[in-house]
C-alpha positions in Angstrom: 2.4 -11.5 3.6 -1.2 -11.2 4.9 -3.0 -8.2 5.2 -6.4 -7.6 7.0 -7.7 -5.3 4.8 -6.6 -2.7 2.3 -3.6 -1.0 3.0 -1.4 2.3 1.4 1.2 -0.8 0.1 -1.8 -1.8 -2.1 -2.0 -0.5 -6.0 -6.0 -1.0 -6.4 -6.1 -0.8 -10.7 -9.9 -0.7 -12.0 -10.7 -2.7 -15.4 -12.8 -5.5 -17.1 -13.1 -9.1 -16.3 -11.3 -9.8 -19.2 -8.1 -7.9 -18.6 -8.1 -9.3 -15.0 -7.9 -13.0 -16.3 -5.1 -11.7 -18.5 -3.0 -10.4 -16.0 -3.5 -13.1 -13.8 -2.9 -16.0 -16.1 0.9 -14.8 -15.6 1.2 -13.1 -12.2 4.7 -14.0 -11.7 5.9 -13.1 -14.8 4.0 -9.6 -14.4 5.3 -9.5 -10.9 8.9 -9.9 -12.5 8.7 -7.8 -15.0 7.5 -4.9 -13.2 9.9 -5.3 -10.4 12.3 -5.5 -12.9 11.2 -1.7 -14.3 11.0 -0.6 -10.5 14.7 -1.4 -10.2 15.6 0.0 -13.4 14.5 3.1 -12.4 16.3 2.7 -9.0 13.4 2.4 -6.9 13.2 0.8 -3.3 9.6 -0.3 -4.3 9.4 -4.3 -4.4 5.8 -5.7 -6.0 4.8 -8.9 -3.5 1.9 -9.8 -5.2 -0.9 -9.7 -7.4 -4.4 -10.7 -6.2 -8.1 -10.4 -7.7 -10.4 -7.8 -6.3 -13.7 -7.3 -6.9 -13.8 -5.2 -10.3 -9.9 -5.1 -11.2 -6.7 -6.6 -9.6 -4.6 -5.6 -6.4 -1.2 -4.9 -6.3 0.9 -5.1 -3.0 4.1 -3.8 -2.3 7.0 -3.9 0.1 6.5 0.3 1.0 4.2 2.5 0.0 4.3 3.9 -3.3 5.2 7.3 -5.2 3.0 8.8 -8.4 6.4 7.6 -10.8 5.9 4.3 -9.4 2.3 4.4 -10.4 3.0 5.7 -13.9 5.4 3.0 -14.3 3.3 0.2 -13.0 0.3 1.6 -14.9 2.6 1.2 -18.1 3.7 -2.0 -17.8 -0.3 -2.9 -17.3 -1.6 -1.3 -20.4 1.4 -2.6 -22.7 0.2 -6.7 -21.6 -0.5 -8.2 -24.5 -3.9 -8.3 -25.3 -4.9 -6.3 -22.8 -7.4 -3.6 -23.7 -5.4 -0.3 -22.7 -9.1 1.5 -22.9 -10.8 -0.6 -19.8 -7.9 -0.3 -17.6 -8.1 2.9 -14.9 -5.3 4.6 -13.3 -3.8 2.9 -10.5 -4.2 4.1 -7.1 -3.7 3.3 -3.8 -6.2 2.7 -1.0 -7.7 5.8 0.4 -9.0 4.1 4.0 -7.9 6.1 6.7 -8.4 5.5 10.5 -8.2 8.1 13.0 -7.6 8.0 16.5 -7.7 11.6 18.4 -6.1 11.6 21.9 -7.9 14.5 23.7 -5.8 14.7 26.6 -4.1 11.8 29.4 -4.5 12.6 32.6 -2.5 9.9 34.4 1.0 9.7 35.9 4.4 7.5 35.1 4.2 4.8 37.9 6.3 5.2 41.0 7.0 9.0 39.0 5.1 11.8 39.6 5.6 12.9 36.2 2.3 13.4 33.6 2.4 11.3 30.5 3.1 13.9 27.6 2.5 13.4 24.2 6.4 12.2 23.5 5.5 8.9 25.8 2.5 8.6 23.9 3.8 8.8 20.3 6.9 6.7 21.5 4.4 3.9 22.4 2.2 3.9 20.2 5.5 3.6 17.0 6.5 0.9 19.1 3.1 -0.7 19.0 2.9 -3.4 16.3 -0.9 -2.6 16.2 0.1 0.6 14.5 2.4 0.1 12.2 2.5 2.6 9.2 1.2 5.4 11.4 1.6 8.9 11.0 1.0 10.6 13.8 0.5 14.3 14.4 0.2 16.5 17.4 
């Protein structure tokens, strides 16, 4: 999986250099084990990965993620061994948010001399794999 930048499927989870060498030394096992708790708990959550970022460690997942998810996640971080339960934060997921405002089209359906309405629009655009994980409002 490769993402461009940071995305809502990403747990971001503050703490200390120290912790973050912790929890990375065994990333797969960590990755296991809270996958494991995930399904436990009957979630459709699926941790990828778990990558280094700036001052803590990244988290991504197959779907974006609910508050129990967090709270379980953020257990199974803090209960590591020898990880310092003080330095690590409360997980969180990525607060970037694009916006794209459509004022108004003013063009017609070739060969159709119907306007484009807001339906054609939103149908497009969920079909466009440039927006994917879109929420779109009118």
């Amino acid at each position: 999986m490769i993402t461009k930048s940071l995305s809502r499927k990403q747990i971001i989870i503050l703490m200390n250099s120290q912790n973050t060498n912790k929890i990375m030394t065994k990333s797969n096992t960590h990755i296991t084990n809270i996958n494991r708790l995930l399904k436990d708990i009957k979630s459709d959550i699926l941790a990828d990965f778990i990558h280094v970022d700036g001052k803590g460690i990244v988290i991504t997942t197959n779907k974006v993620t609910a508050n129990l998810n967090l709270n379980i996640i953020k257990k199974y971080i803090k209960n590591v061994d020898n990880v310092n339960m003080n330095k690590v934060l409360s997980p969180r997921l990525s607060q970037s948010k694009y916006y794209l405002k459509i004022l108004g089209v003013s063009y017609y359906i070739k060969d159709i001399n119907l306007p484009i309405t807001a339906d054609i629009v939103k149908r497009v655009i969920q079909t466009t794999h440039i927006f994917n994980n879109t929420v779109l409002t009118f």
